[in-house]
C-alpha positions in Angstrom: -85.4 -3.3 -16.3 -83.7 -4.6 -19.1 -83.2 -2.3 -22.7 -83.9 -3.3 -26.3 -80.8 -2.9 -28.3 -81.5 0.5 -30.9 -81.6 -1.2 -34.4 -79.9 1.9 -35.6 -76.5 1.1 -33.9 -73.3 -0.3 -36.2 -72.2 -3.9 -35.5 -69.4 -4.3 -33.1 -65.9 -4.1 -34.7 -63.8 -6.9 -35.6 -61.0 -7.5 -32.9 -57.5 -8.5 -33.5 -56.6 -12.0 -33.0 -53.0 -12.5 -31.2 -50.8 -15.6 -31.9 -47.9 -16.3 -29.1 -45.0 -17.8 -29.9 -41.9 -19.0 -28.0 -39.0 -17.1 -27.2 -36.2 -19.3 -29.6 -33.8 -18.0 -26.8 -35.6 -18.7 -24.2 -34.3 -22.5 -24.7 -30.9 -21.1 -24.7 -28.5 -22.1 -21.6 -26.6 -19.6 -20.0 -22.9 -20.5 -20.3 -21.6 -21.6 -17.2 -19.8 -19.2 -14.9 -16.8 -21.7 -14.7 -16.3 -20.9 -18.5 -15.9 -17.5 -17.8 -12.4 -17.4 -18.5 -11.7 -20.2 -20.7 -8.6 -19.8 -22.8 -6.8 -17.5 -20.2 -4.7 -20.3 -18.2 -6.8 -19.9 -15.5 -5.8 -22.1 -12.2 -9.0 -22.6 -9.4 -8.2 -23.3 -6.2 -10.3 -24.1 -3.4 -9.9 -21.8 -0.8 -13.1 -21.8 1.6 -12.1 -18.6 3.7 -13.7 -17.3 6.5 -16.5 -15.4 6.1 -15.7 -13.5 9.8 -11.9 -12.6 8.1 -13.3 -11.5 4.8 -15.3 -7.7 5.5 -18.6 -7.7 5.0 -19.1 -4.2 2.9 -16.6 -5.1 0.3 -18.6 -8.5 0.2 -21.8 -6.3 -0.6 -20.0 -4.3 -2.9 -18.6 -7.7 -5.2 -22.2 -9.3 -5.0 -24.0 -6.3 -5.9 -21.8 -6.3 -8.8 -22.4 -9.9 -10.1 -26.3 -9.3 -9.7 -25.9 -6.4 -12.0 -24.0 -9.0 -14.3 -20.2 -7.8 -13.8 -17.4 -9.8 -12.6 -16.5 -9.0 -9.2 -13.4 -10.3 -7.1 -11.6 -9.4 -4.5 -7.9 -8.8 -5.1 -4.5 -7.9 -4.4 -3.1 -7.7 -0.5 -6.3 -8.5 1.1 -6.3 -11.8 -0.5 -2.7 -12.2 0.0 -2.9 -11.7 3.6 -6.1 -13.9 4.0 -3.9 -16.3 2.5 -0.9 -16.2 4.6 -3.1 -16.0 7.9 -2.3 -12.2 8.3 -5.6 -10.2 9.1 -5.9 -6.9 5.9 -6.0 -3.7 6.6 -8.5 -2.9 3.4 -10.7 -4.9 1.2 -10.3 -4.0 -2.5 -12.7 -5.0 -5.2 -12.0 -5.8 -9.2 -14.5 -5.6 -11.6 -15.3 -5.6 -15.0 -17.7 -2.4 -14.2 -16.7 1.0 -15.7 -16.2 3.8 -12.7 -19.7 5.2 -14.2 -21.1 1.9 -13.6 -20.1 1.2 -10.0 -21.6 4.6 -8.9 -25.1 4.0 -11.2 -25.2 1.5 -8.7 -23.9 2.5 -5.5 -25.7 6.1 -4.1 -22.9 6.1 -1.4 -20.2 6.3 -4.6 -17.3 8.7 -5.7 -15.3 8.9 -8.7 -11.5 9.6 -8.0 -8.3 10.1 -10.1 -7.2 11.6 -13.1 -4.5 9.2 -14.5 -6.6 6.5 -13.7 -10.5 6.8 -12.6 -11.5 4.5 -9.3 -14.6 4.1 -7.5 -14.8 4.3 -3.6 -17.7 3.4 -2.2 -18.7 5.1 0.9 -19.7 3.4 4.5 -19.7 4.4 8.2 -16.5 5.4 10.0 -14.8 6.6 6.9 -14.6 2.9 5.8 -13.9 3.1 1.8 -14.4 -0.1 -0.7 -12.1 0.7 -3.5 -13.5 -0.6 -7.0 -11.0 -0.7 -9.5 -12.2 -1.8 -13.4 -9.7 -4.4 -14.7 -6.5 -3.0 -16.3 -3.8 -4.3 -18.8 -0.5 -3.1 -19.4 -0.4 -0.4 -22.5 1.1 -1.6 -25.1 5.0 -2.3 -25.7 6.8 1.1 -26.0 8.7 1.4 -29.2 12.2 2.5 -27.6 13.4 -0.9 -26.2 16.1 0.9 -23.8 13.1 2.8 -21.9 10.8 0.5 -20.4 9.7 3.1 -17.7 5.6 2.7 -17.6 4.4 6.1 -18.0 0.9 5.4 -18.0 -1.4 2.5 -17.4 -4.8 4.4 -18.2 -6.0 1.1 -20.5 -9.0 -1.3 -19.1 -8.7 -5.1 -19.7 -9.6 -8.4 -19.0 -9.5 -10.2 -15.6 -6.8 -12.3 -16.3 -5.1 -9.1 -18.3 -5.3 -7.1 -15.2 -3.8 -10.1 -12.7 -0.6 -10.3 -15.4 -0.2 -6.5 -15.1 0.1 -6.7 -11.5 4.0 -6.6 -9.7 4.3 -10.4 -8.2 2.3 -13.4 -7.8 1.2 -13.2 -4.7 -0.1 -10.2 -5.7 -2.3 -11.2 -8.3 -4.9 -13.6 -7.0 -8.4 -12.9 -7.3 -10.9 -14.9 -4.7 -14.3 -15.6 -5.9 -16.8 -14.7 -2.7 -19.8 -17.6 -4.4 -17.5 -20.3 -5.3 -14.8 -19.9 -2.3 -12.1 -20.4 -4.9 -8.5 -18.7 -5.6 -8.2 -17.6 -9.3 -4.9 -17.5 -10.1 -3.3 -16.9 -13.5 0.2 -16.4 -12.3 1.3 -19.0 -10.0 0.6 -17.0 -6.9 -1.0 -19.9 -4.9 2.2 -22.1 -4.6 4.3 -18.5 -4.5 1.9 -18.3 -1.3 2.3 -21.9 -0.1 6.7 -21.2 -0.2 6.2 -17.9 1.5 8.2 -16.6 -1.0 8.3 -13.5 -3.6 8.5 -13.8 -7.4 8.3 -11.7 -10.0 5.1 -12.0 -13.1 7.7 -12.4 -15.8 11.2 -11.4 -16.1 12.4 -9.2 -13.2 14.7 -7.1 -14.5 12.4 -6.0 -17.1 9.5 -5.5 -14.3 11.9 -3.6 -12.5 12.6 -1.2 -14.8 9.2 -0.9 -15.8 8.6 0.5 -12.3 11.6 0.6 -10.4 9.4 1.3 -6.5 8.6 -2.2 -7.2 12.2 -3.1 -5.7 11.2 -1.3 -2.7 8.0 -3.3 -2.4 9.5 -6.4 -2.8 11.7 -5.2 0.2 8.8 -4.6 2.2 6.4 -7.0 1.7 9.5 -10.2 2.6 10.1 -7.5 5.5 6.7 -7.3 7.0 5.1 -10.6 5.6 8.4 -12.9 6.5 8.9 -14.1 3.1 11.8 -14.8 1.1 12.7 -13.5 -1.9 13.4 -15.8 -5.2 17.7 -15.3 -5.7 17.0 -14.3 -9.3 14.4 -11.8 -8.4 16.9 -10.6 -5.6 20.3 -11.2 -8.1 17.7 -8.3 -10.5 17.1 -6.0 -7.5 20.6 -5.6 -7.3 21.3 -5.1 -11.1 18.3 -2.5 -11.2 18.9 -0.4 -7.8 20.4 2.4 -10.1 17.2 2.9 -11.6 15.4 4.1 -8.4 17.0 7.3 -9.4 14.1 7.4 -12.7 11.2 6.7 -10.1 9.0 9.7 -9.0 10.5 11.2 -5.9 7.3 11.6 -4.1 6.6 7.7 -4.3 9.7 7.0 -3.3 9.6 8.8 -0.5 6.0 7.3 1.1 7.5 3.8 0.3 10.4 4.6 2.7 7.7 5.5 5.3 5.9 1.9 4.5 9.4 0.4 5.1 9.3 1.7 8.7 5.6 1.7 9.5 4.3 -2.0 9.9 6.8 -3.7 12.6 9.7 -4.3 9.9 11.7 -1.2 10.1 14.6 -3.5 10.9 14.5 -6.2 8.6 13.1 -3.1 5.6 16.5 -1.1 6.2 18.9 -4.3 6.4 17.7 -5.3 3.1 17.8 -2.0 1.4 21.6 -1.6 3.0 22.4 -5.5 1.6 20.7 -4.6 -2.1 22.3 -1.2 -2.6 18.9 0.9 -3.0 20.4 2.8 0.2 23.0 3.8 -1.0 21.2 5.2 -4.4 18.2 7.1 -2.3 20.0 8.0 0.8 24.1 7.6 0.1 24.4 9.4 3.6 23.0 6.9 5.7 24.2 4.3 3.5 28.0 5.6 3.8 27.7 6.4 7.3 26.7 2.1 8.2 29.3 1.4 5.7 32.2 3.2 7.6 31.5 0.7 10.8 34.7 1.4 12.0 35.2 4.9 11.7 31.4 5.2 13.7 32.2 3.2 16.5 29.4 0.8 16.1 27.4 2.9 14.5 25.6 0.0 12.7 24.8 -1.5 15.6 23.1 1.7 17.3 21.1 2.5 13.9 19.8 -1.2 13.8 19.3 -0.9 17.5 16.8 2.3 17.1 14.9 0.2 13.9 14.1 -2.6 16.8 12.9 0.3 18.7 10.8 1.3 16.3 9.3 -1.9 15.3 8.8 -2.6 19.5 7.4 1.1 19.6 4.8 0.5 16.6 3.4 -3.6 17.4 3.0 -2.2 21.1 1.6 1.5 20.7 0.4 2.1 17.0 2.3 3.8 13.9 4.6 5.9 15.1 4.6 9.9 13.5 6.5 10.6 10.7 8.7 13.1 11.6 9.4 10.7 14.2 10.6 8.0 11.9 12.7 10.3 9.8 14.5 11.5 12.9 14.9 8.3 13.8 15.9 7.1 10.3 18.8 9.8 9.9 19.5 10.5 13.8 22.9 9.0 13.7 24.5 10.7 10.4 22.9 14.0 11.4 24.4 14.3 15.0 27.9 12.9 13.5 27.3 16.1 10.9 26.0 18.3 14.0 29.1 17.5 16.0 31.3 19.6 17.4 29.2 22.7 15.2 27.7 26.1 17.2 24.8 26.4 14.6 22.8 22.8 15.0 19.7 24.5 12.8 21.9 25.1 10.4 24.3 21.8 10.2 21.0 20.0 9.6 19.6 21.8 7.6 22.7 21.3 5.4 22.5 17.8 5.4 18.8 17.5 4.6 19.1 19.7 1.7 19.9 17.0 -1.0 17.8 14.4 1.2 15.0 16.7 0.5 15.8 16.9 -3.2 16.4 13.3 -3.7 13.6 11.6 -1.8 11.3 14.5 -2.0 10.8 14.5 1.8 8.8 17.5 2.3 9.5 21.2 3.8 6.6 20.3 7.0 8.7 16.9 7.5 12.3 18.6 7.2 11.6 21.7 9.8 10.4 19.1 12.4 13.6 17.1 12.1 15.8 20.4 12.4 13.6 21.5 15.4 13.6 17.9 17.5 17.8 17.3 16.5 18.2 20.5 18.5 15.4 19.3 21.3 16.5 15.9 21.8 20.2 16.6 23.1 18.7 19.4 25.9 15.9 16.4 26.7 18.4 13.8 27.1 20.3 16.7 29.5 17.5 17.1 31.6 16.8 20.7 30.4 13.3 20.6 29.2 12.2 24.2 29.9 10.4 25.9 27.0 10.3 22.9 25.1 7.7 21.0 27.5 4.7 23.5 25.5 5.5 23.0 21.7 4.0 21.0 19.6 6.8 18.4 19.0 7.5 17.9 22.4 5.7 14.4 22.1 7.7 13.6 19.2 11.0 14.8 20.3 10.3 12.8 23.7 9.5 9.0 21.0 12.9 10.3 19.6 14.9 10.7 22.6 13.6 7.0 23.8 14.4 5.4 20.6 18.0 7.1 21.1 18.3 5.4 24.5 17.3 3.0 23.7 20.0 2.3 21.0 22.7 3.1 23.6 21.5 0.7 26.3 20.3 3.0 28.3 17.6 3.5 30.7 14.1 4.9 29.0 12.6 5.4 32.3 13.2 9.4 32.6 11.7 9.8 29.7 8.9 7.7 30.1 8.2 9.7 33.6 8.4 12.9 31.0 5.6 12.1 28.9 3.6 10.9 31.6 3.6 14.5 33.0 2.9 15.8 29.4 0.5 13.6 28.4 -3.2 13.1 29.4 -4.6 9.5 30.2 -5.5 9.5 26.8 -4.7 8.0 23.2 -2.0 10.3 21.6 -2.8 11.7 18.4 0.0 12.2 17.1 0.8 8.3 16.4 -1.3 8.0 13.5 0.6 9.1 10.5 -1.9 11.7 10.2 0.6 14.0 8.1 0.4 11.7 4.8 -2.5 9.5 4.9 -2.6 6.6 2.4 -3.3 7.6 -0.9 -6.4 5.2 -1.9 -5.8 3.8 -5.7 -1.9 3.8 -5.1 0.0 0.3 -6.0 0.2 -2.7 -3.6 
């Protein structure tokens, strides 16, 4: 049953009207991605890679990136090696995100570093993404005879962080949406000549960072490139100022030298440039004095091809294995003819330690194996067969037999009566793992 209204109510209030108008930038167009980097010399290349070659969690990584409006590439060796056909070992990601930023928008985040802050994000089987924000170079030191980069803690632009970087074929950036090279150096033909050139003038970049000389070494050694003969004339003229690098650096580059099939071509360039002779003058005097050795050039270069064999067929070989190796012919000339082994050795390592920074854990397994190898190459294995660098000692051994022309099948029986049916653990360079965040 309908109600009469109550003429005592009030009237209904007056309502606000609402007017809406357009957006004035709603009409406004988004400036084209391609403009991005207008102004910076930019050079695009088309480059459709393979999306099987390319991994797919540091694809998410870059396109979660550009959906949160960043710029996101991949970069460095990963693109390098995609390039020259090789397959990468990690996938690293630029961006223009702050550390903060990457891990507001990745749970499985961490923030590492003190000199410099990275991102690594997180996936199954230990697989890390490194996100690094774009760098620059810090700006020109005011004493011109010191050109030593102390610190590179500044952020920059895209094509700021590609002319930081050491060569050109370092410095591409690939662009996952438009399957194009970005390259503000040159890199792509660098890439297309196989060869290796400096960003700018080398003796300058060498000074700047002096390890650079070493990479240069290893990246012609284990990538087959060639080296520009100006860049290589300025590794010569800079070698002396390997002695200013930081000794623990130098001494992991040594271990890349050895560790990715190119032991033998690493160690004939560092002989030909000088660097040997300024980080280990031991070795370096000892291949010098060919005669004196009795071919002793010929057996060290014959252990490197061991090594290289060793590591494509079986996996990285241990450390203290490849510093046994490395020195093995100097330190048994030193050894020679002395009662105290231990302590010849350890006289020898002594300023090897304090030039390279090798450290004490390495150093007391190359004393113990020089004094197992010998007995082991006797026959007399006894107590040795139960320590923990009887594995080792046994890769050493091999490679030393191997350098002499000799028959590696006693040793070979050896291990197959030490050694499970299993993988060894002890190939896997377990004792320094690579430091994420360090140059490529």
């Amino acid at each position: 049953m309908r109600r009469s209204p109550k003429p005592d109510l009030p009237p209904p209030p007056e309502l606000p009207s609402f007017r809406v108008e357009p957006d004035v930038d709603d009409s406004r167009e988004e400036p084209s991605i391609l403009d991005r980097h207008a102004g910076t010399q930019l050079s695009r290349h088309d480059a459709p890679l393979e999306d099987e070659a390319i991994d797919a969690d540091a694809a998410k990584v870059v396109r979660r990136l550009e959906r949160a409006g960043f710029q996101a590439y991949l970069v460095g060796g990963c693109v390098r090696d995609l390039l020259l056909g090789g397959r990468p070992k990690d996938f690293d990601v630029a961006t223009s995100a702050r550390p903060d930023d990457v891990r507001a928008l990745f749970r499985n985040c961490r923030i590492i570093g003190r000199r410099f802050r990275l991102a690594h994000v997180l996936f199954g089987g230990g697989k890390i993404v490194e996100v690094a924000t774009f760098r620059r170079n810090p700006g020109e030191t005011d004493l011109e005879d010191d050109l030593l980069i102390r610190s590179d803690n500044v952020f920059g632009e895209a094509h700021e962080d590609a002319l930081r970087r050491d060569f050109t074929i370092n410095a591409l950036f690939y662009d996952l949406d438009r399957r194009q090279v970005l390259d503000w150096c040159g890199g792509m033909p660098d890439i297309q000549r196989r060869s290796i050139r400096t960003i700018g003038e080398p003796v300058v970049r060498f000074r700047e960072d002096p390890v650079r000389i070493l990479r240069a070494i290893k990246f012609a050694a284990r990538l087959d490139l060639g080296i520009e003969p100006y860049v290589y004339d300025a590794m010569v003229a800079s070698r002396l100022e390997l002695a200013r690098a930081a000794r623990p650096r130098l001494f992991e580059e040594i271990l890349r030298l050895m560790r990715a099939g190119g032991a033998h071509r690493s160690m004939w360039l560092l002989w030909e440039v000088g660097a040997m002779a300024v980080l280990m003058p031991e070795l370096a005097a000892f291949l010098d004095d060919d005669e004196a050795t009795e071919d002793g050039s010929l057996r060290f270069f014959r252990k490197m091809d061991a090594i290289d064999r060793k590591t494509l067929d079986e996996g990285v070989l241990d450390d203290v294995v490849l510093m046994t190796a490395l020195f093995y012919e100097p330190l048994e000339e030193a050894a020679s003819g002395v009662r105290d082994i231990m302590g010849a050795v350890n006289d020898f390592l002594e300023p090897v330690i304090e030039r390279i920074a090798m450290p004490r854990r390495i150093a007391d397994g190359v004393r113990r194996i020089m004094t197992m190898v010998p007995r082991i190459l006797q026959g007399r294995i006894g107590r040795f067969a139960r320590t923990d660098l009887f594995l080792p000692a046994l890769d050493v051994a091999e490679i030393v037999l191997h350098s002499r022309g000799q028959s590696t099948a006693p040793i070979q029986a050896l291990r197959r009566e030490a050694l499970p049916p299993v993988t060894r653990e002890h190939r896997r360079p377990s004792s320094f793992p690579r430091q994420r965040g360090a140059r490529r």
